[in-house]
C-alpha positions as CSV (number, residue, x, y, z in Angstrom):
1,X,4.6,11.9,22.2
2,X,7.1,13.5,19.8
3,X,7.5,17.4,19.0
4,X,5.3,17.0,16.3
5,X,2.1,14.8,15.8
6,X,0.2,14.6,12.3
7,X,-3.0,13.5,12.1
8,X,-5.8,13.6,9.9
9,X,-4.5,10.8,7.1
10,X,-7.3,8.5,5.7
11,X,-8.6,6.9,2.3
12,X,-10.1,8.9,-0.1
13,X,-11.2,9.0,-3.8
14,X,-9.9,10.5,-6.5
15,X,-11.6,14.2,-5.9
16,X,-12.0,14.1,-2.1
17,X,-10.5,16.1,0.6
18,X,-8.8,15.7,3.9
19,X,-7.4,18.3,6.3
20,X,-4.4,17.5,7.8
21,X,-3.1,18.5,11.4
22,X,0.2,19.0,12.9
23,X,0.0,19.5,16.6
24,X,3.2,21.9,18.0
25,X,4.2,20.4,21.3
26,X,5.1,23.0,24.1
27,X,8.4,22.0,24.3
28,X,9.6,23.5,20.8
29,X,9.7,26.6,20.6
30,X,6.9,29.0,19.8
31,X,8.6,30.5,16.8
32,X,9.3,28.5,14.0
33,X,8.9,27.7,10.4
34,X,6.1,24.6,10.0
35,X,6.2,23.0,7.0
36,X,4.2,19.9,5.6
37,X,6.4,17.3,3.2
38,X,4.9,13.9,1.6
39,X,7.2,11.2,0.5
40,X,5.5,9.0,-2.4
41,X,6.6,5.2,-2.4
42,X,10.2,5.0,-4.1
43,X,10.2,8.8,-4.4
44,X,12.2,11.5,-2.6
45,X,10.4,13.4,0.1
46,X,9.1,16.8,-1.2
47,X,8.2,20.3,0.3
48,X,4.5,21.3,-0.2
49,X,3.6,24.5,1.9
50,X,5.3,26.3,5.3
51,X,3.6,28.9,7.3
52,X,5.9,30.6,9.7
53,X,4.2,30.8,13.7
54,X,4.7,32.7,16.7
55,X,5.9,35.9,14.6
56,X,4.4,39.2,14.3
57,X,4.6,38.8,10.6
58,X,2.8,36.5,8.8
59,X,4.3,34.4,6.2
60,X,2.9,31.0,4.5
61,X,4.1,29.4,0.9
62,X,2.9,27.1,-0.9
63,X,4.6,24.9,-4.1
64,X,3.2,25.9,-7.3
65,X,2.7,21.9,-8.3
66,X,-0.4,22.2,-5.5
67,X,-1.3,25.5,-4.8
68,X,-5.0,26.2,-5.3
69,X,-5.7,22.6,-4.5
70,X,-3.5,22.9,-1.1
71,X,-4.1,25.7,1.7
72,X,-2.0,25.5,5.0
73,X,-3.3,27.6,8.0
74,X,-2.8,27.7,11.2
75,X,-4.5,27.7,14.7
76,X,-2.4,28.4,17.8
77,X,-0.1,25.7,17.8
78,X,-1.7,23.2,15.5
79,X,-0.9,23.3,11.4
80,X,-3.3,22.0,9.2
81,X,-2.8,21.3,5.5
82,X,-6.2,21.6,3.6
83,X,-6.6,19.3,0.4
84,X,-9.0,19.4,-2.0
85,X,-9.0,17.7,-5.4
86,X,-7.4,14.7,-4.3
87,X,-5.5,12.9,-6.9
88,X,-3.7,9.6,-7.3
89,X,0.1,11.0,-7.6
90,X,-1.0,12.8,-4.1
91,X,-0.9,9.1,-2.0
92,X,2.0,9.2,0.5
93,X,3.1,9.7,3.6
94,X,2.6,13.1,4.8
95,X,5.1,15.1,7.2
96,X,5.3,18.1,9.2
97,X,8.5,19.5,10.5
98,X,9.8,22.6,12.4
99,X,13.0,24.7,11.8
100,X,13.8,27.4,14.1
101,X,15.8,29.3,12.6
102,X,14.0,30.4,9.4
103,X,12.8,33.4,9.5
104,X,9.5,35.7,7.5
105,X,11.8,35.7,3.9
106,X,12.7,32.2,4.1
107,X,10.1,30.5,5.5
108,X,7.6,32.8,3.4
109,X,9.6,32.5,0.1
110,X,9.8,28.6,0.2
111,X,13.3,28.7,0.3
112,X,13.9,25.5,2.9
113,X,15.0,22.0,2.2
114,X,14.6,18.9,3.7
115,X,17.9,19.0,5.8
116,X,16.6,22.4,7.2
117,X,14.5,20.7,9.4
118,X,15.4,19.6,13.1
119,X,12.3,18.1,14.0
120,X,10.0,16.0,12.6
121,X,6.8,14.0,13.1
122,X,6.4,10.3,12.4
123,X,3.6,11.2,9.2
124,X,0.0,10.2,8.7
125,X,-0.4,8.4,5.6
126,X,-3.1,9.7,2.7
127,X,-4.1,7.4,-0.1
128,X,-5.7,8.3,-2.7
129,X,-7.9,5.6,-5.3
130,X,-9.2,6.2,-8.5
């Protein structure tokens, strides 16, 4: 089992919802800056939300292209990603990775890239049918 572990991925309709988990092992450490990607077929892989754990302050983003269909929480050291309104242009595979070093402004703020990340899980996938 890898650092990280999605799970939660499934076929849906357009409209439907699916929680997605991302399950923290022990052997990262306990702070760090989660954050959930999907990569569309032939498309780059983009950032969708971050939450930052194990930190007195609490700090979550999420893109403006899904917020207030999106919500990503946090339970000890399991992630979820909330999504409701499922659309078409939201199939792909879905990613969660960690970055230790980002801290509340960074993590918080959105400010992350792809290469930021040191490790990652091996996705769940989410499909979405009209």
């Amino acid at each position: 089992q890898g650092p990280l572990v999605e799970s939660g991925g499934g076929s849906v309709e357009t409209g439907g919802s699916l929680t997605l988990s991302c399950t923290v092992s022990e052997y990262i450490s306990s702070r760090n800056c989660i954050a959930w990607f999907r990569q569309a077929p032939g498309k780059e892989r983009e950032g969708l939300a971050s939450i930052l754990i194990g930190h007195e302050l609490r700090r979550h983003y999420v893109r403006d292209s899904v917020k207030g269909r999106f919500t990503i929480s946090q339970d000890k050291k399991t992630v979820y990603l909330q999504m409701n309104s499922l659309q078409v242009e939201d199939t792909g595979m879905y990613y969660c990775a960690a970055d230790q070093r980002a801290g509340p402004t960074y993590c918080g703020g959105g400010y992350w890239q792809v290469g930021d990340f040191d490790d990652w899980g091996q996705g769940t996938q989410v499909t979405v049918s009209s």
